[in-house]
C-alpha positions in Angstrom: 130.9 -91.6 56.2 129.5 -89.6 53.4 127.2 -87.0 54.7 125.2 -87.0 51.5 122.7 -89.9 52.8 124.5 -91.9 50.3 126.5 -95.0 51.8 129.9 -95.9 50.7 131.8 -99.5 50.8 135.0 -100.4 50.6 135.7 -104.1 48.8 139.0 -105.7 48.3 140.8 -108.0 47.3 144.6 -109.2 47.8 147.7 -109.4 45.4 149.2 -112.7 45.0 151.9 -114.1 47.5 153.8 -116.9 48.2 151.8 -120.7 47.7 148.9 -118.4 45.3 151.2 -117.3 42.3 147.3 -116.4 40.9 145.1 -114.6 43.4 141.5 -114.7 42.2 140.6 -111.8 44.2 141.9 -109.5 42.5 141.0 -110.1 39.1 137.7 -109.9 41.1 138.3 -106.6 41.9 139.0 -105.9 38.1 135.5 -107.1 37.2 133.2 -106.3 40.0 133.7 -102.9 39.4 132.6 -103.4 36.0 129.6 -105.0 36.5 128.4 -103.3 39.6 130.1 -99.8 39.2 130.9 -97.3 41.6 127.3 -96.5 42.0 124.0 -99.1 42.9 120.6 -97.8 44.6 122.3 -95.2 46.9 125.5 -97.1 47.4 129.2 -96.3 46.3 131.5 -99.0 45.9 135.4 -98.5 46.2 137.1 -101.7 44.8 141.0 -102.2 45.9 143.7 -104.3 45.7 145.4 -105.0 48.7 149.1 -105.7 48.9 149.5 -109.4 51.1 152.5 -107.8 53.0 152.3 -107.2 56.9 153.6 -103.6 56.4 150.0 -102.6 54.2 148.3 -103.3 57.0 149.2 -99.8 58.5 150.5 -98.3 55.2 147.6 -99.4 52.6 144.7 -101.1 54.5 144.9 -98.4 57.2 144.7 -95.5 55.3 142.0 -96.5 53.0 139.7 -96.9 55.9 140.6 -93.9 57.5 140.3 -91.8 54.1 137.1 -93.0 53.3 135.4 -94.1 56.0 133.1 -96.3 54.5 130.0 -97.2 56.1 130.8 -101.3 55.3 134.2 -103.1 54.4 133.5 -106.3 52.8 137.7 -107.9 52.5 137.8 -111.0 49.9 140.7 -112.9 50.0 141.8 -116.7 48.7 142.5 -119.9 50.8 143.6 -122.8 48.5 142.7 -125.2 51.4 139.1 -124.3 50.9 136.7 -126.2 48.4 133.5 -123.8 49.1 133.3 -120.3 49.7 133.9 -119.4 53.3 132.0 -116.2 55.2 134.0 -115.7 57.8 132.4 -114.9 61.1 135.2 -114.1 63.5 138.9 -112.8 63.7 141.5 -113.8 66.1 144.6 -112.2 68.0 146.8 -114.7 66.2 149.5 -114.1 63.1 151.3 -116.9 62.2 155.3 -116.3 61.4 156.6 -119.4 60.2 154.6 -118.1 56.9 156.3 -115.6 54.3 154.3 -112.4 53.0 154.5 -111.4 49.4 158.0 -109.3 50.3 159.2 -112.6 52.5 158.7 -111.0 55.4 156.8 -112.5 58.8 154.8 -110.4 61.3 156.9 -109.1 64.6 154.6 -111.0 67.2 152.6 -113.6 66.9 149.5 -111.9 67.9 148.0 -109.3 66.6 147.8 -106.8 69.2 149.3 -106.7 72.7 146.0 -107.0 74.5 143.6 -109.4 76.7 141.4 -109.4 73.2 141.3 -113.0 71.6 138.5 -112.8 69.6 136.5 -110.4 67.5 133.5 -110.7 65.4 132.3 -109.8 61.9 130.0 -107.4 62.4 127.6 -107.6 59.1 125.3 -110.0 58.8 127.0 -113.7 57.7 123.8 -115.3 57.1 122.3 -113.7 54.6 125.6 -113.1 52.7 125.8 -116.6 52.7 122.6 -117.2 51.9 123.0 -114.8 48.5 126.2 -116.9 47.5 124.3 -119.9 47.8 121.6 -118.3 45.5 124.1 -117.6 42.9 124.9 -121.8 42.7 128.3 -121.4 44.5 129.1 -123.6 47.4 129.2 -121.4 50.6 128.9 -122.0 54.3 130.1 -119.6 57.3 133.3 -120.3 59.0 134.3 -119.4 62.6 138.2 -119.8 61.1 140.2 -117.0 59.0 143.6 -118.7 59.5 146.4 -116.6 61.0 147.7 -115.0 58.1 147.2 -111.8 56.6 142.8 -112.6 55.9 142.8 -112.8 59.4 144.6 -109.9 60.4 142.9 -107.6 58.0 139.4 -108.9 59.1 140.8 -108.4 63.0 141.5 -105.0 62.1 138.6 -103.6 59.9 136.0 -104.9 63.1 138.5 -103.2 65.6 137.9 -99.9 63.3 134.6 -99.8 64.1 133.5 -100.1 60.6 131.1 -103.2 60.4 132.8 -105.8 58.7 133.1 -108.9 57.0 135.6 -111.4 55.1 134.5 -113.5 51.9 137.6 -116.6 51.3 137.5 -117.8 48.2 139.2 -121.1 46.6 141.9 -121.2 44.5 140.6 -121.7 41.3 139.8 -125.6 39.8 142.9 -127.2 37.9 141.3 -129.5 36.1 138.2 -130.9 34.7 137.9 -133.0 37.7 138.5 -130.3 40.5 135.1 -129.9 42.0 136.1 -126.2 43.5 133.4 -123.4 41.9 135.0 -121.9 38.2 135.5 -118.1 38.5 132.8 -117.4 36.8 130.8 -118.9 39.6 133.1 -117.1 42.6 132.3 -114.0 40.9 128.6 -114.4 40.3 128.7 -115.4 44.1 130.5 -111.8 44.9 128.0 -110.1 42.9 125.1 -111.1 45.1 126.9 -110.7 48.3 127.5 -107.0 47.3 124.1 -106.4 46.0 122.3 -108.2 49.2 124.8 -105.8 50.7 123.6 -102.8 49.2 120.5 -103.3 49.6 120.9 -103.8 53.4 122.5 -100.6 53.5 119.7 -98.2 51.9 
């Protein structure tokens, strides 16, 4: 937590991996940090790329929360089952193996941690993000399901930290004139407002 009154977040985003040769987070990562910046109204923003292997969740994802301990972790990532944005509301002890990461490799167990834990919840507030995605013209709705896969786990992990957090899915992006899922231009515009809403949460 920086000490200097100012607050610090952490966004990211994921490389792509197997079934998402194209992963619109992170070009998202690319451009949110040009149009919001490191610094907005007494918040620092620290935009990532996470690698969609099981290993970064100890040797990447780990370590940047831990280095900076950010005051809020806001974790976008893509779902190509999803036709809306998704604010994701809740992370489960679950991690699905029949499923590939980006190195071809499948978690050890297939739960997250060895514990009693099934269940943990995002812990910024869902609503109004959602509510500022909707402002920006993008379908969004909250969602009580990250999947099993490495969204999931990250989310499960970041709340576990102690760090309130939250997970933003995305779609893939349209493929056609006829695809009704939002245009990037829309996603990002979306990401935008949920970071500024953020922000301004946070002062």
């Amino acid at each position: 937590m920086n000490t200097s009154g100012r607050k610090t977040v952490l966004v990211t985003g994921f490389s792509p991996f197997p079934g998402a040769p194209v992963n619109p987070t992170e070009r998202l990562m690319r451009r949110l940090a040009k149009r919001i910046g490191a610094h907005q109204s007494g918040v620092d923003f620290v935009f990532h790329v996470l690698p969609t292997t099981w290993a970064g969740r100890e040797d990447v994802t780990d370590r940047l929360r831990t280095t900076l301990s950010p005051d809020a972790i806001v974790h976008f990532g893509v779902d190509g089952t999803r036709r809306t944005i998704n604010i994701e509301t809740r992370a489960v002890n679950k991690a699905v193996r029949v499923r590939p990461d980006a190195l071809g490799r499948a978690p050890a167990r297939p739960e997250l941690a060895i514990s009693q834990e099934r269940a943990r919840s995002s812990t910024l507030p869902a609503r109004a993000l959602c509510d500022a995605a909707l402002a920006a013209g993008a379908p969004a709705q909250l969602s009580t399901n990250a999947g099993t896969y490495l969204c999931n786990a990250t989310l499960w992990d970041s709340i576990g930290s102690g760090i309130a957090s939250i997970f933003v899915h995305v779609p893939a992006l349209p493929k056609g004139p006829r695809d009704t899922r939002p245009a990037y231009p829309v996603i990002e515009e979306a990401a935008v407002r949920i970071l500024r809403e953020l922000a301004r949460r946070l002062r």
